[in-house]
C-alpha positions as semicolon CSV with decimal commas, in nm:
position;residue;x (nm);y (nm);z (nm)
1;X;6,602;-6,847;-2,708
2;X;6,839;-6,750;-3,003
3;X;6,703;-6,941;-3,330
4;X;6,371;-7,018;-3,184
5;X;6,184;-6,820;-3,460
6;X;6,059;-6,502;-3,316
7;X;6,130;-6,278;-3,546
8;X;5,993;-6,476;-3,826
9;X;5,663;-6,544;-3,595
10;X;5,677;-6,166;-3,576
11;X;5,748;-6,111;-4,003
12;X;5,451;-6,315;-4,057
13;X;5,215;-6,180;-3,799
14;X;5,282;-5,858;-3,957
15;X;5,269;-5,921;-4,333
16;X;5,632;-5,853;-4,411
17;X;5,674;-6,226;-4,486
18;X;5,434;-6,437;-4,652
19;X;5,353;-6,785;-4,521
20;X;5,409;-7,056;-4,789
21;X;5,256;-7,399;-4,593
22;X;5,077;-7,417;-4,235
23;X;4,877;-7,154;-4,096
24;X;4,840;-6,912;-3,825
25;X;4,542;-6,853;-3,585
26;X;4,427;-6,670;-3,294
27;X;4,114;-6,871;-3,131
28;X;4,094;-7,051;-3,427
29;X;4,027;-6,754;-3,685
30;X;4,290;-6,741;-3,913
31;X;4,549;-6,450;-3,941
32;X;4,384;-6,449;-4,333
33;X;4,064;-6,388;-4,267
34;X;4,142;-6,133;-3,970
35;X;4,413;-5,884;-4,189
36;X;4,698;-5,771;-4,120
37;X;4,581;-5,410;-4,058
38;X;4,368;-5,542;-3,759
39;X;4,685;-5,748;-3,592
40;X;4,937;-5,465;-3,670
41;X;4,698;-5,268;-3,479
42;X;4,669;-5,500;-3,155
43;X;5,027;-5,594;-3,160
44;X;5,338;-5,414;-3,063
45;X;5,704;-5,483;-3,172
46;X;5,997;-5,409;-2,953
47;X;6,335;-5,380;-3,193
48;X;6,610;-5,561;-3,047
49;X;6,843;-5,242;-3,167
50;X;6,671;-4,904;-3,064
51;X;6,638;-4,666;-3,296
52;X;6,641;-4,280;-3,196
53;X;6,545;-4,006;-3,402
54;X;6,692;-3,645;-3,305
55;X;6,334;-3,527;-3,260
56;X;6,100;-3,497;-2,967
57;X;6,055;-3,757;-2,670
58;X;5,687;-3,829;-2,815
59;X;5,860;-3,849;-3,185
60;X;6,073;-4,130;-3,078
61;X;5,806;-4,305;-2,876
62;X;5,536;-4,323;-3,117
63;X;5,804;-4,341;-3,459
64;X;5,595;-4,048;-3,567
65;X;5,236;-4,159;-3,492
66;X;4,934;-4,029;-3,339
């Protein structure tokens, strides 16, 4: 639903924004105490406007990556 949060869910799962009351678990750990490099890594983010690079098929896929 438009305005329901997502992207800000999204911002603060990944560290781009910075929580300033509340908190955020997953089975009660909290996003803190796991780090952001561990949910970055289990997490995927699917941009609402695609972004294509004049590069390879596996360039675009992985933005570069591994």
């Amino acid at each position: 639903a438009s305005g329901g949060g997502k992207s800000t869910l999204i911002q603060l799962l990944i560290g781009v924004y910075r929580q300033n009351a509340g908190s955020i678990r997953f089975n009660d750990e909290l996003t803190e105490d796991i780090g952001f490099e561990v949910i970055r890594d289990k997490i995927a983010v699917v941009l609402q406007q695609p972004i294509l690079f004049n590069d390879t098929l596996r360039h675009n896929l992985t933005l570069g990556g591994h």
